[in-house]
C-alpha positions in Angstrom: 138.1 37.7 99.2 140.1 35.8 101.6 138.5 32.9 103.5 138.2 34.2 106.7 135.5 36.9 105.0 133.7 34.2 103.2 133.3 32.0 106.0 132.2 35.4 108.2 130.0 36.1 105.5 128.7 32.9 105.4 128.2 32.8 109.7 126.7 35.9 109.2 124.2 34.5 106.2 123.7 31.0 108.1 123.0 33.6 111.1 120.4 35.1 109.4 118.8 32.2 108.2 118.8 30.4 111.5 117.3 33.7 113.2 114.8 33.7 110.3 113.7 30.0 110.7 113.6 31.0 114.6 111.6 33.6 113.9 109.5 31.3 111.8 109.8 28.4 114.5 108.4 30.7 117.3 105.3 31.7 114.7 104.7 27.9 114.1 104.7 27.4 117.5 102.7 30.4 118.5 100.7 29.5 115.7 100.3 26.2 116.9 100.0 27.1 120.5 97.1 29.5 119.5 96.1 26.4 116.7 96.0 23.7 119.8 93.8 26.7 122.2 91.6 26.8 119.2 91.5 22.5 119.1 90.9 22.7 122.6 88.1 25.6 122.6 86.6 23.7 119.5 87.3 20.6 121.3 85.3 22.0 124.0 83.0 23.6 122.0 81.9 20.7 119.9 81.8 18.3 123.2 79.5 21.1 124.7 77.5 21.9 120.9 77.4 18.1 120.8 75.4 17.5 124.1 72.8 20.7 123.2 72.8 18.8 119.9 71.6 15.9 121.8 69.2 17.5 124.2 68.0 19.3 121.4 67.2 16.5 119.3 65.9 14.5 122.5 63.6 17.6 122.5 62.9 17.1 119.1 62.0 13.7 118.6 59.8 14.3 122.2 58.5 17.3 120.2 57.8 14.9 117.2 55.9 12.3 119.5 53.9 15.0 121.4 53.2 16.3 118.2 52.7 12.9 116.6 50.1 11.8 119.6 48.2 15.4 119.3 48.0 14.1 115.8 47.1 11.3 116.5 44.6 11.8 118.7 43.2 14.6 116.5 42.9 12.2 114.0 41.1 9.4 116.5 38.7 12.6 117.1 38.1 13.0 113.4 37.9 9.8 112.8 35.4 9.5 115.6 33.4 12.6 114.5 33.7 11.3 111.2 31.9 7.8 112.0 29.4 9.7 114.0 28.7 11.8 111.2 28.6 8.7 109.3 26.0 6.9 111.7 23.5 10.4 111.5 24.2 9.8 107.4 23.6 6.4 107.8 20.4 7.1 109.9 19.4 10.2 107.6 19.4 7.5 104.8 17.4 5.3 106.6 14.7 7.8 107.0 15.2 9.0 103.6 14.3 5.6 102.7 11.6 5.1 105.1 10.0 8.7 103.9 10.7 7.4 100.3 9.3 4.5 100.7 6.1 6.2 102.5 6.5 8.6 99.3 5.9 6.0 97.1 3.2 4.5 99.3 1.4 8.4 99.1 2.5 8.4 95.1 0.4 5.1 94.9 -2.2 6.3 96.8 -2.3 9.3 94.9 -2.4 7.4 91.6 -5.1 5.3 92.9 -7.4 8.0 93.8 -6.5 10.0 90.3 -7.3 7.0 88.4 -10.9 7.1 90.1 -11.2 10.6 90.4 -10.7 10.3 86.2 -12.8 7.4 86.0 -15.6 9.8 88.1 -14.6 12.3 85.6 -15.3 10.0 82.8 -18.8 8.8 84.3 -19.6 12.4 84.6 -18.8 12.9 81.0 -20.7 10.1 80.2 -23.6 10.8 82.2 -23.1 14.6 80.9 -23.4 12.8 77.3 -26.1 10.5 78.0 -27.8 13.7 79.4 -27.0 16.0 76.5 -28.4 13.3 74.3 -31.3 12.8 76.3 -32.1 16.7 75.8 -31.2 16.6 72.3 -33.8 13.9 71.9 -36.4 15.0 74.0 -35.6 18.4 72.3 -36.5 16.3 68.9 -39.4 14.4 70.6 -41.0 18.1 71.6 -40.2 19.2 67.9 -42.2 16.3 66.6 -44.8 16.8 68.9 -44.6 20.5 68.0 -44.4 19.7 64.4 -47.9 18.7 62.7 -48.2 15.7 60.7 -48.5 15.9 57.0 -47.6 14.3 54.1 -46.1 17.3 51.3 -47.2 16.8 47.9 -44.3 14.1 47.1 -45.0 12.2 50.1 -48.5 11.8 48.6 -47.0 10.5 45.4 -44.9 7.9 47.1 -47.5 6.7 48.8 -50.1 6.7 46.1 -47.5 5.1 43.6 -46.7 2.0 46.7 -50.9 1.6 47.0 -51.7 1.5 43.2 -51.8 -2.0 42.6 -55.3 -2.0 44.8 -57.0 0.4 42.7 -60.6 0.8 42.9 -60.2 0.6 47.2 -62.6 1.7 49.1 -62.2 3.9 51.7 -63.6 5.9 54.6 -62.8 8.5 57.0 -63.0 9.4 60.6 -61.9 12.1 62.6 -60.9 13.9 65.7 -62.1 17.2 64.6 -59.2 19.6 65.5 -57.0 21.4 62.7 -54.2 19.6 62.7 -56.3 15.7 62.5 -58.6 17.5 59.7 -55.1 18.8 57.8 -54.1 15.2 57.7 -57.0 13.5 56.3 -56.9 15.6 53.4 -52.9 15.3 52.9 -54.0 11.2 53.0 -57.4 11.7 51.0 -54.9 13.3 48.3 -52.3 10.3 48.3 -55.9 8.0 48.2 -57.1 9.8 44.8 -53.8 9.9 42.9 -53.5 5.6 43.7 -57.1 5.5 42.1 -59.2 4.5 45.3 -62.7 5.3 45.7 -64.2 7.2 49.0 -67.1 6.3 50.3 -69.5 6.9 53.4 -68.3 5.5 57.0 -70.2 3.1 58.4 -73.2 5.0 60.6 -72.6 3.1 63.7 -68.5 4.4 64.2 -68.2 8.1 65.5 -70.3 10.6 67.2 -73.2 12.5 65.2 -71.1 15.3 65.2 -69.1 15.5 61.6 -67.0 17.6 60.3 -67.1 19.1 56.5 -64.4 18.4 54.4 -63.9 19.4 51.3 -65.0 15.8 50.3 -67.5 15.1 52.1 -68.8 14.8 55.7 -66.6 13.1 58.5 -67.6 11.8 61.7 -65.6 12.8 64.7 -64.0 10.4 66.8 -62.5 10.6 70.6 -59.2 8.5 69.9 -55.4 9.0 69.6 -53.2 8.1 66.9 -53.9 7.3 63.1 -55.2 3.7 62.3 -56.4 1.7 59.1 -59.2 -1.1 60.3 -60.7 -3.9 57.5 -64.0 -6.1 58.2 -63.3 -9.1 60.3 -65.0 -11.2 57.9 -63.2 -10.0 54.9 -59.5 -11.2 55.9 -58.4 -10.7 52.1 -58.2 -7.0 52.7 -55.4 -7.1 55.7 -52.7 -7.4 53.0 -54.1 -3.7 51.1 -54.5 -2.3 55.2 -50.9 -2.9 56.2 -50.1 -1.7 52.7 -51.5 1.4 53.3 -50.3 1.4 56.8 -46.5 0.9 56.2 -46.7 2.7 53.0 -47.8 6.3 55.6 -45.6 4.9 58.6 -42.5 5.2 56.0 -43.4 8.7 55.3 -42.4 9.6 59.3 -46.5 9.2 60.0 -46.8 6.5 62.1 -50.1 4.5 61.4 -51.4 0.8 62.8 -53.1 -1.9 60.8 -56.3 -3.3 62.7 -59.5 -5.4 61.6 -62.8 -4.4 63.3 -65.9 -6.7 64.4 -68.3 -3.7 64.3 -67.7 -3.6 59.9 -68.8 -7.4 59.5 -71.8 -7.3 56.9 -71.4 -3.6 56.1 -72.1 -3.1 52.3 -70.0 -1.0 50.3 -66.4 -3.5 51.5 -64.4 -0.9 52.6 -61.1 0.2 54.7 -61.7 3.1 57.4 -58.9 5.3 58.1 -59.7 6.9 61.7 -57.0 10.1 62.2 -57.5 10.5 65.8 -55.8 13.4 67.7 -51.9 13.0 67.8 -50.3 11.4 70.3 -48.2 13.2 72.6 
């Protein structure tokens, strides 16, 4: 190839390339052109976005602080509610304490008055007991009064073994005249016998002329109460065998009273007299 084509070839290549990078230059520029319209758009747009951004956080943080005082003041009105809630708690437990306190009075009061309505109940009880054993003895009193005295044949032996050592005794009777005195005399006649003592005669100027027949004799009735041993005034050695006889019957549940008598002075045989007068009710 001669030199004039290479060198046309090569104009024609360098052409090409310099059209090319033309080509490529005007792109770059259009590229930039349309590159620097976007700069200035987003220039624009981020001076414009930039302000809103601004005003919008200017409306914001105004939003925060109106938001921030409504807070705020709802929470002064809490608070507020809150303490007067606390003052009605506070006066709600004042009255508590004062109704407590008046509770406790009442409680003490109420105490007080059980503790003497139980103590009534107990002095009822007691008086209900003290009653119950009034009836109960009263109930025992009207059963001995019911109950005839008598000696049963080992009461008779008791007695006659406690008045032995007196043997040879004389003795005498008197009577009220009903069953039950009559009944008596012979239980006592019987205890008499077995301790060896000897019956005689009463003295003629004790009882009524009215008498009674016993089994062992006449008796001579007598208007008195109660069962009683006499011994002769003048014969004061004979009180120790009359309150023998005497305790000797009382321990047998028959009550019976030691006496001495004026009226048996000088009377001849020496002798006790046992007057069983009506029982005492």
């Amino acid at each position: 190839m001669s030199e004039i084509q290479s060198l046309t070839l090569r104009v024609r290549d360098l052409s090409q390339a310099v059209d090319f990078w033309n080509v490529v230059m005007l792109w770059g520029l259009a590229i930039a052109a349309l590159a620097a319209i976007i700069i200035g758009i987003s220039t624009r747009l981020v001076v414009v976005r930039t302000g809103q951004l601004g005003d919008a956080q200017d409306q914001l943080i105004s939003a925060k602080d109106r938001q921030l005082q409504a807070d705020l003041k709802e929470k002064d009105r809490q608070i507020a509610v809150a303490g007067q809630d606390a003052a009605l708690a506070n006066e709600r437990a004042g009255k508590a304490e004062e109704n407590a306190a008046k509770a406790q009075e009442n409680l003490a009061g109420a105490n007080e008055r059980a503790a003497e309505a139980n103590a009534k109940a107990e002095s009822f009880r007691l008086d209900i007991a003290k009653a119950n054993a009034s009836a109960a003895n009263a109930n025992l009193e009207l059963v001995k009064l019911k109950t005839p005295r008598s000696l049963s044949p080992e009461q008779q032996r008791r007695v006659a073994s406690a008045l032995a050592r007196f043997p040879k005794t004389n003795f005498a009777f008197l009577a009220f005249g009903d069953p039950e005195s009559l009944a008596l005399l012979g239980d006592i006649d019987g205890a008499l016998q077995q301790a060896g003592w000897n019956r005689v005669a009463a003295p003629p100027n004790f009882g009524s002329d009215i008498g009674f027949n016993t089994p062992r004799g006449m008796v001579s009735q007598i208007n008195d109460v109660g069962l009683k041993a006499y011994f002769p005034a003048d014969v004061p050695e004979m009180e120790s065998t009359v309150r023998a006889i005497a305790a000797a019957i009382s321990s047998e549940g028959v009550p019976c009273e030691p006496h001495f008598s004026d009226r048996m002075k000088g009377y001849t045989p020496r002798m006790i007299l046992i007057s069983v007068g009506q029982k005492r009710l």
